[in-house]
C-alpha positions as CSV (number, residue, x, y, z in Angstrom):
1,X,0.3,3.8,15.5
2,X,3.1,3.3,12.4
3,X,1.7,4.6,9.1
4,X,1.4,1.5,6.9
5,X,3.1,1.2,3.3
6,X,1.5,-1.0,0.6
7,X,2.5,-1.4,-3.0
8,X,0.7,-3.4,-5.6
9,X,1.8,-4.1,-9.1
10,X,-0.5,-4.9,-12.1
11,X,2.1,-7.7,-13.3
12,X,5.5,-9.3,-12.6
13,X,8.2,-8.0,-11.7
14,X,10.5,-5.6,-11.9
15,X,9.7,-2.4,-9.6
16,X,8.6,0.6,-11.1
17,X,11.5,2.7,-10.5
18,X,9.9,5.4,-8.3
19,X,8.2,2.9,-6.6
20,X,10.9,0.8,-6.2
21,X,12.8,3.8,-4.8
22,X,10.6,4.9,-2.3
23,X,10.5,1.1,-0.9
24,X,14.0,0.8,-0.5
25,X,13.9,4.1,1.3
26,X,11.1,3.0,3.7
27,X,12.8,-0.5,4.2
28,X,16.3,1.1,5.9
29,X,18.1,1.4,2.5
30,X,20.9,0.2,3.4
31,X,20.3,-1.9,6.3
32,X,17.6,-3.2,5.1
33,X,16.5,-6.9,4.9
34,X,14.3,-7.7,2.3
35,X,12.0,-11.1,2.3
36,X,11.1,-12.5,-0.6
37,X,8.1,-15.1,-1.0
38,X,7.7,-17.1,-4.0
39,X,6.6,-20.5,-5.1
40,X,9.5,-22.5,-5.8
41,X,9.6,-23.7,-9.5
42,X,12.4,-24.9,-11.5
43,X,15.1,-22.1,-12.6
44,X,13.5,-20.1,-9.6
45,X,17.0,-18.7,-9.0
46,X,17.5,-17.3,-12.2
47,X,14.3,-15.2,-11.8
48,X,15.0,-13.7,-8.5
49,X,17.1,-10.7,-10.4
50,X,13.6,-9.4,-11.2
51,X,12.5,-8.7,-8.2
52,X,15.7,-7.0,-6.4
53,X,17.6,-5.3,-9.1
54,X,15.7,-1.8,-8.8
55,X,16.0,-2.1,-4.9
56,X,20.0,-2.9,-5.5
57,X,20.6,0.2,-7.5
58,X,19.3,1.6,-4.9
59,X,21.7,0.1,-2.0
60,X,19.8,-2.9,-0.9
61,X,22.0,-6.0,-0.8
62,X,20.2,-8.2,2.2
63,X,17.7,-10.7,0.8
64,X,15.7,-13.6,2.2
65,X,14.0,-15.9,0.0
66,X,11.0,-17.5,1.7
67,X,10.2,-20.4,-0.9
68,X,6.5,-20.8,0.2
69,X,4.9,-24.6,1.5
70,X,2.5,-25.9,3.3
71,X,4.4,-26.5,6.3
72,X,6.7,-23.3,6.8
73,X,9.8,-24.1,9.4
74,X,10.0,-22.5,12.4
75,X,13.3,-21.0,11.0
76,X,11.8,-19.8,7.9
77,X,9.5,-17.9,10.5
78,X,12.5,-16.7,12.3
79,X,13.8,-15.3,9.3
80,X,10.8,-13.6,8.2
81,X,10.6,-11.3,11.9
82,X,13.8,-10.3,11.1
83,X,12.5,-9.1,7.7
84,X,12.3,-4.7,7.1
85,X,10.5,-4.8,3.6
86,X,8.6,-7.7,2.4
87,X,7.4,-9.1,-1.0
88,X,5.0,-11.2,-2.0
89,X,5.7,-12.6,-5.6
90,X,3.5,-13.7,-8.7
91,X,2.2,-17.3,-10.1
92,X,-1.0,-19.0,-9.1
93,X,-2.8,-16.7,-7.2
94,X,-4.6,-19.6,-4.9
95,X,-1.5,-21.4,-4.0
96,X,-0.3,-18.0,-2.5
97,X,-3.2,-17.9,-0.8
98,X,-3.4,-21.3,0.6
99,X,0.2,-21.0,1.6
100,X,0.1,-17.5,3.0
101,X,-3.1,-16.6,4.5
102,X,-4.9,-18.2,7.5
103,X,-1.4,-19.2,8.2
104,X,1.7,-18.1,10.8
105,X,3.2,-16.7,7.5
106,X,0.1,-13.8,7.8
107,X,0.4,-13.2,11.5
108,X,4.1,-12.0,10.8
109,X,3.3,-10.1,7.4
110,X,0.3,-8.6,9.7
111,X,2.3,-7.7,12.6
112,X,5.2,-6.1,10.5
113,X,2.9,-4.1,8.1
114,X,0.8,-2.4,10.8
115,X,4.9,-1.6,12.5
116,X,5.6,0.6,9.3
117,X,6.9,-2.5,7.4
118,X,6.8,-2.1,3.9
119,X,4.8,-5.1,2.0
120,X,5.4,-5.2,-1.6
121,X,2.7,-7.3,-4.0
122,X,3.1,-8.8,-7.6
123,X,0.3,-9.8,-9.3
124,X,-1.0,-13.1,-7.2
125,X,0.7,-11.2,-4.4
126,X,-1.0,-8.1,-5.0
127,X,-4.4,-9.7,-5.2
128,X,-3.9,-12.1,-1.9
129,X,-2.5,-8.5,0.1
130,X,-5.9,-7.0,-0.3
131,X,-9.1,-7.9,2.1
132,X,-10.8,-8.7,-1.1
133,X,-9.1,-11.1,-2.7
134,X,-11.1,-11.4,-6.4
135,X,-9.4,-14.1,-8.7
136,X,-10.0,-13.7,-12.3
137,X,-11.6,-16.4,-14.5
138,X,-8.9,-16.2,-16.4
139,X,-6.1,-16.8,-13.2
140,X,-8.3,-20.2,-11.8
141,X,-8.8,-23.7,-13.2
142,X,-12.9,-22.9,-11.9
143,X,-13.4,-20.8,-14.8
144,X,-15.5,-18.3,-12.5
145,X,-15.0,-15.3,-10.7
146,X,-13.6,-16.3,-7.1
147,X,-14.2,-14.1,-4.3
148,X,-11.9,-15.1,-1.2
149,X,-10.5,-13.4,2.4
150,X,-7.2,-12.1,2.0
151,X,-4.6,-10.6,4.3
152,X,-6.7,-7.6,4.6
153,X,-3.6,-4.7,4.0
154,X,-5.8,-2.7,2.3
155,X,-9.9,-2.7,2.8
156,X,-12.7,-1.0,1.7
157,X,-11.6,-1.8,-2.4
158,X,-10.9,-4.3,-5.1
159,X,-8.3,-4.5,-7.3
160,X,-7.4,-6.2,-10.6
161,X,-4.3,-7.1,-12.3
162,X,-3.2,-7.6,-15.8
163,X,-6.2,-5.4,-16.1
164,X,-5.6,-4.3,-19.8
165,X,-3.6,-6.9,-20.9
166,X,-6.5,-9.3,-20.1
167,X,-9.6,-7.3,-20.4
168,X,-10.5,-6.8,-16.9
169,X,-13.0,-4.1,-17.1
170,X,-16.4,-5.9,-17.1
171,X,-15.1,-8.9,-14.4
172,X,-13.8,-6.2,-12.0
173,X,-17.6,-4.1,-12.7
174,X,-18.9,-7.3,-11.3
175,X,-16.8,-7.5,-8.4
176,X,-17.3,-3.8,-7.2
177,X,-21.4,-4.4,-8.1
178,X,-21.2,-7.9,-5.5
179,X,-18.8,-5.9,-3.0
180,X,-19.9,-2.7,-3.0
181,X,-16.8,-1.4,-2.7
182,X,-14.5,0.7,-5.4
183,X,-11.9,-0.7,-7.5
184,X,-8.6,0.1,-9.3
185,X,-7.5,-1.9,-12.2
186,X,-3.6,-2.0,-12.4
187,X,-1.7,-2.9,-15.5
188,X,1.3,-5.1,-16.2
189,X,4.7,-2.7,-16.1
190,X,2.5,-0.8,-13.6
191,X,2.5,-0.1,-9.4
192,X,0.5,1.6,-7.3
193,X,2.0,2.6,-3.5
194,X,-0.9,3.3,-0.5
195,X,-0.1,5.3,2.5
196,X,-2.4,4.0,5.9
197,X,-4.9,2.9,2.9
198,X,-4.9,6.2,1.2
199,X,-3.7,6.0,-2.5
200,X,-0.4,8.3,-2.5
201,X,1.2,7.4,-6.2
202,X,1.0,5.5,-9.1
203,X,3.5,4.8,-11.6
204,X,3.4,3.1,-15.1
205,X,0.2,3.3,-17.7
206,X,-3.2,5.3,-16.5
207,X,-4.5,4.0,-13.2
208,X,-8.4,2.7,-13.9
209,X,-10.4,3.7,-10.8
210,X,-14.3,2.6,-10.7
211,X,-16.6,3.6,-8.2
C-alpha cells in the first residue's frame, strides 16, 4: 500500500514554499498534472496564480481547473484520473462539501490519495479533506458549530482554520470535547503536510495542537 500525502493550509492560498516544494516533488515535478477544484466566481481566472505560482517555480506547468457543480461531466471526471497532485481550493466550506463529497468527484480523490496522490487543501478544502469535517460559526449562515462526514484523508483529529485570525481556540476545545479526538489549529499564511496520517512538517506561524 502507497504511503499517502496530505497538506492542509490554515487560509488561502499561496503554498508555503517548503510545502509547496515537497508537493511538486511528490506530484512528478515535471510531468506532473495538477487539478485544481474551485467554485467558480466571477474574476475566478485572475485568482488562479495563487494557487500554482509556488508549484511553477518549481517546474510545474500542467494544470486542470475543475470548476465544481452539482452535476460534474463525465469529462471533467476524465480529467480528474488523469490528475498526479490535487487541490481542493477555499470559499464556502459547505458548497465544497455538497459538491465534492458523497459524490463521483470523492471516489476519484479517494482512489488517487490512497495510490500516493498528493491532495492539497485550502481552508474550506482543508476542512472538507478531513473525516471530521467541523465548520465554524463564523464560516456558516447557521450560526452554530456544524459537525459533518468528510472525505475522510485524515482520521482520528480535527482541525481548524483561520485559527488565530478568528479566535478558534474555545470552538475547536468544543469539537475535540464532542469528538474525542485531538486537534490542530492552523493559521492563515500557514500549512501543515501528513505522511500515511502521521504529521511530518509544518511551515508558517506555531502549529496549535490540543489533545
Amino acid at each position: 500500500m502507497s504511503d499517502t500525502h496530505l497538506f492542509l493550509f490554515g487560509g488561502g492560498p499561496p503554498f508555503n514554499e517548503k510545502l509547496g516544494e515537497k508537493f511538486t516533488d511528490l506530484a512528478g515535478e515535471r510531468a506532473a498534472k495538477i487539478a485544481i477544484l474551485f467554485l467558480e466566481l466571477p474574476g475566478w481566472q485572475e485568482y488562479m496564480p495563487q494557487y500554482t505560482k509556488v508549484l511553477e517555480d518549481h517546474g510545474v506547468r500542467d494544470f486542470y481547473y475543475f470548476a465544481l457543480s452539482e452535476n460534474p461531466t463525465q469529462e471533467q471526471l476524465a480529467e480528474l484520473e488523469t490528475c498526479t497532485g490535487v487541490i481542493i481550493g477555499g470559499g464556502v466550506t459547505e458548497l465544497y462539501r455538497i459538491y465534492i463529497v458523497d459524490t463521483p468527484v470523492a471516489n476519484i480523490i479517494r482512489n488517487k490519495f490512497h495510490e500516493g496522490v498528493p491532495v492539497a487543501g485550502f481552508s474550506a478544502g482543508a476542512l472538507v479533506s478531513c473525516e471530521h469535517c467541523v465548520i465554524s460559526p463564523k464560516d456558516t449562515s447557521q450560526k452554530h458549530q456544524l459537525y459533518l462526514q468528510g472525505l475522510s484523508l485524515i482520521k482520528n483529529c480535527v482541525i481548524s482554520v483561520h485559527f488565530s485570525e478568528w479566535d478558534e481556540e474555545r470552538n475547536l476545545i468544543a469539537a475535540i470535547s464532542k469528538l474525542n479526538v485531538p486537534g490542530y489549529g492552523i493559521d492563515e499564511n500557514s500549512g501543515v503536510y501528513f505522511k500515511s496520517e502521521q504529521l511530518i512538517e509544518h511551515e508558517g506561524s506555531e502549529l496549535h495542537f490540543f489533545d
